[in-house]
C-alpha positions, 0 to 999 in steps of 0.5 A: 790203569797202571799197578803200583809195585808195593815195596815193604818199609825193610829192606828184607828180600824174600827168597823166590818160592823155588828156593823157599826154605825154613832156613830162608823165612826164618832169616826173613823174619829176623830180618824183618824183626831187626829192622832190615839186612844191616841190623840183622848181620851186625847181630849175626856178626856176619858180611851182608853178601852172605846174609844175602845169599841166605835170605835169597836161598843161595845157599844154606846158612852154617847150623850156628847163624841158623841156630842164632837166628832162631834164639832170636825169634823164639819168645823168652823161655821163663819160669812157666816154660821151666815148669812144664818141661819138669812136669813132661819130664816126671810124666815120662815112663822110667826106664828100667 
């Protein structure tokens, strides 16, 4: 019985898992979360070979697409987050 190869409905390519990264499953997450390698490198305002290269582990994208990729993941930070980040912040010790 022959197997059927199962393609994923986006066109997101996954690094092999020698060159898996943080950089290359976040990049792959966006992409997914776009739609695929088109929306996701007009967001980034970036050519499609290079988000290809990055996705891929050819290389490690610049720290500001990183950064840009992980704003886009990152839920929304509202007013709870605000307020627990002031809470840590006034149960820290004070420094002398």
């Amino acid at each position: 019985m022959e197997k059927k190869l199962e393609v994923p409905a986006d066109d997101c390519p996954a690094a092999p898992p020698s060159l898996t990264t943080i950089y290359t499953r976040v990049l792959h997450r966006a992409c997914q979360k776009l739609g695929g390698v088109e929306p996701l490198a007009a967001h980034l305002r970036v050519s499609i070979d290079s988000l290809h290269c990055w996705l891929e582990g050819e290389h490690v994208p610049p720290t500001r697409i990183f950064l840009k990729v992980v704003d886009l993941l990152m839920p929304t930070w509202g007013p709870e987050d605000d307020a627990h980040a002031r809470a840590i912040a006034r149960a820290r010790p004070k420094k002398n």
